[in-house]
N, C-alpha and C positions, 0 to 999 in steps of 0.2 A: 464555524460549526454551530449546532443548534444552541448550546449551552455558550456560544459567546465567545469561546478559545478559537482563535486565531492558528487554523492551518496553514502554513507555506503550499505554493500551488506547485512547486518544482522539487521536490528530494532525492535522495541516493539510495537507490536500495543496494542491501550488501545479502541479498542471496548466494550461498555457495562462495564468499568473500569469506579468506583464514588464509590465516597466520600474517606477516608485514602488507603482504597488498592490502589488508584491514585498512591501518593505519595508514598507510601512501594515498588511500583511495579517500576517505573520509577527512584527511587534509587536503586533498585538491579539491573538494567537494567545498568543504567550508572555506578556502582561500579562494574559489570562486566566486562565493558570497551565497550558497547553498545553505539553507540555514531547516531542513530536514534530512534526518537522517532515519532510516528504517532499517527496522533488526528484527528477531523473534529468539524465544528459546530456542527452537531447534534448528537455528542456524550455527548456535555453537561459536558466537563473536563477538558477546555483549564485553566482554573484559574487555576485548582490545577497542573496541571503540569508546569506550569509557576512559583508556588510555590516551587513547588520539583525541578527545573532545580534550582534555586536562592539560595537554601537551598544545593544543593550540591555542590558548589563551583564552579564547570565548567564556566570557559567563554562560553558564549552565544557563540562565535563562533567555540567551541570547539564542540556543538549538533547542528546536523540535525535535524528539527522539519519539518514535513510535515501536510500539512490541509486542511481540503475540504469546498468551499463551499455547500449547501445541497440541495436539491430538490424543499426545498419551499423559496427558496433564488433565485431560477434564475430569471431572464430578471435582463436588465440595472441599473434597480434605487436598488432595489432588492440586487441584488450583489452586486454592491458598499457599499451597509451599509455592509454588511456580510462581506465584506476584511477589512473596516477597523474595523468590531466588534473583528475580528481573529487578526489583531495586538493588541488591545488591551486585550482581556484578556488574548492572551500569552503574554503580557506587555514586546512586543521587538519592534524593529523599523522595522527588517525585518522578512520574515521567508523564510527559504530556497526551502518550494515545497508547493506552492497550488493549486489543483486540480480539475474540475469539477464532484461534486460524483456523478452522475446519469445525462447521456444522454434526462433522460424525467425531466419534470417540475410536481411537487405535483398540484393533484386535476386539472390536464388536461390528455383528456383520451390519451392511449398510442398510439393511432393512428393516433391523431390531429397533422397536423402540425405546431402545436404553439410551440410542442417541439422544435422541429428544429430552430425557431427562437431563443428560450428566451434560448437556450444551446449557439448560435450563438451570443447574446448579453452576455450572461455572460463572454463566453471567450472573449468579446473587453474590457471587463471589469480587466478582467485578466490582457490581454496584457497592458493595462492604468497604472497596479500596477508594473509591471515587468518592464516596463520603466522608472518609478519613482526611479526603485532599494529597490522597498520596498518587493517582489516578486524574489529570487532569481532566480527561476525556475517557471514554469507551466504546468499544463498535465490535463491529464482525467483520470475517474475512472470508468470501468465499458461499457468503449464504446467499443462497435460490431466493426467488420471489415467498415460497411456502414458510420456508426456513426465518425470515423476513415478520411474516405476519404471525406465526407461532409466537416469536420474539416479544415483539409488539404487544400482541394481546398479554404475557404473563409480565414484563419487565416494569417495576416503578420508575426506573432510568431508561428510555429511550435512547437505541446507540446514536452513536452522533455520525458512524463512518460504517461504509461497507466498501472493503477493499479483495476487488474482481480484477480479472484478466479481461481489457478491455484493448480492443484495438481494430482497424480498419473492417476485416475476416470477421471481428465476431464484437460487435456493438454494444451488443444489450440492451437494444434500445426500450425495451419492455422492461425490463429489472428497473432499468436506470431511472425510468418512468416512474416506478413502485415507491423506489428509493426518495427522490424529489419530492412525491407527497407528502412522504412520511417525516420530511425535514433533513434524509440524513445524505449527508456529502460521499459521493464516490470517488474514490483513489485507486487508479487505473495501475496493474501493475503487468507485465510482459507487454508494454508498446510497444515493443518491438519484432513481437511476435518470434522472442528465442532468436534474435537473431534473422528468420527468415523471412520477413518481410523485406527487409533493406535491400535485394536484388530484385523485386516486384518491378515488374516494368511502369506501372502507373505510378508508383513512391518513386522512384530513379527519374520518371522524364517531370514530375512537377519538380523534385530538388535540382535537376539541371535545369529546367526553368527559370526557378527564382534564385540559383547561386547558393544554394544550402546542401544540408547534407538529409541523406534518406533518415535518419536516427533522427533528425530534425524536425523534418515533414511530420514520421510519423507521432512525436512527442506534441508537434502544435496542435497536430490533427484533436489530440486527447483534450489539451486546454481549452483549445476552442468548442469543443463537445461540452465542454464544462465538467471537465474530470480534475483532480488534482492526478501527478504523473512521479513516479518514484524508477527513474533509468535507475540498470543499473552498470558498473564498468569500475574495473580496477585500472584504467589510462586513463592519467590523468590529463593527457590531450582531450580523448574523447569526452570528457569530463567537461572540458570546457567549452563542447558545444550545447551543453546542458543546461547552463546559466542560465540564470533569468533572464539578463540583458541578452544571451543567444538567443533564447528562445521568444521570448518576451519584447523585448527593443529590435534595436537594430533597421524598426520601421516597414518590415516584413510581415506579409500573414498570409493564409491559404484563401483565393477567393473560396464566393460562394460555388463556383466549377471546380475548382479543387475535391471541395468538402464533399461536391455530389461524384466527384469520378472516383473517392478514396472510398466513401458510403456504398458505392458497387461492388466492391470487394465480399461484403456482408454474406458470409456464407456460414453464420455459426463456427466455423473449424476454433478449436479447440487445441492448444502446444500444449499446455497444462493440466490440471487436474479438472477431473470434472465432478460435481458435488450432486449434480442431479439426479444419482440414486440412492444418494443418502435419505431415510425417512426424519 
């Protein structure tokens, strides 16, 4: 990252992840040699992964934890409880990446510019905890190109991550552009496009091509873009094709006709939220 902190290029995201698949999923995660794990307040799972990091041995500073505060957490007083609610029920002293998940503030309309403000006060809030060194890292989630340069221009702390819905259908290859000037690292999250990509007939005949699976293709597809990539999956089979050695070794990669027949895809579609009528 810009500040020097070392991202893992492969993680588990545990969206919509509660109650024991928590903990089954985050230990196959780390017993595969996964060594980032992504969470937010409002996924509502920080305790049990904090349980499952303690319960598998790892020194704390052997995992990557990243964490978001959430939409109806922004402005000043707001986010300060929410950073120190996220050190505590991940019950560490620090955490290496937290994020602001949504450019807009819950139950203000997307056009007010109260967002602007209480995104702009959250991140002083940020920056308070990153100087503490309680905060290894800091970024956004979710922010537009606009959202981006607003940031920029007011922040003393430049984020170091912005983490988008990135995958075959919708690139970004203009954000991601923004992003790379600015120094700050993109982490790709819905590669798999919610599931519906993996029956795409161009994903299915390169992974029967090269002997892989379609959750395969399209996660290499991401690394190779120069994304970091956060699957997510409570199988811990499925889990295991997520490895760095799966994904990473093995001696496998997508040609350069791969990268342009999955790049055809590009049509903007959107599984996710979309931020670009937030002001």
């Amino acid at each position: 990252l810009n500040n020097g902190v070392e991202l893992p290029r492969i993680g588990l995201g545990t969206f919509k992840s509660a109650g024991p698949e928590v903990g089954t999923s985050v230990k196959a995660a780390l017993h595969q040699g996964i060594r980032h794990i992504d969470t937010a307040s409002i996924y509502k799972n920080q305790e049990l992964i904090a349980t499952a990091l303690k319960e598998s041995g790892l020194l704390r500073s052997e995992v990557f934890i990243t964490s978001k505060v959430s939409p109806y957490e922004q402005g000043r007083e707001k986010a300060r409880k929410a950073c120190i609610d996220i050190l505590t029920k991940l019950d560490t002293d620090y955490v290496d990446l937290v994020l602001v998940h949504w450019p807009g503030a819950s139950k203000t309309p997307p056009d007010s510019h109260l967002n602007s403000q209480l995104r702009t006060e959250t991140w002083q809030v940020l920056e308070e905890f990153y100087r503490q060194g309680k905060f290894r890292a800091i970024g956004v989630s979710n922010y537009e190109e606009r959202h981006l340069h607003e940031l920029l221009s007011r922040a003393q702390v430049p984020p170091a991550v912005n983490q988008v819905e990135v995958h075959p259908r919708r690139t970004c290859r203009a954000l991601r552009a923004a992003c790379s000037r600015a120094g700050i690292a993109v982490v790709a999250y819905a590669s798999l496009g919610c599931g519906q990509l993996l029956g795409q007939p161009t994903v299915t005949c390169i992974a029967s091509e090269l002997g892989v699976s379609p959750a395969q293709v399209l996660l290499r597809w991401g690394l190779q873009e120069g994304c970091a990539v956060i699957p997510k999956s409570v199988s811990p089979q499925r889990i295991q094709q997520f490895s760095e050695a799966a994904l990473l070794g093995g001696g496998w990669e997508l040609s350069a006709r791969h990268m342009a027949d999955l790049g055809k895809l590009d049509d903007g579609h959107k599984y996710c939220w979309d931020a670009s009528g937030i002001l």
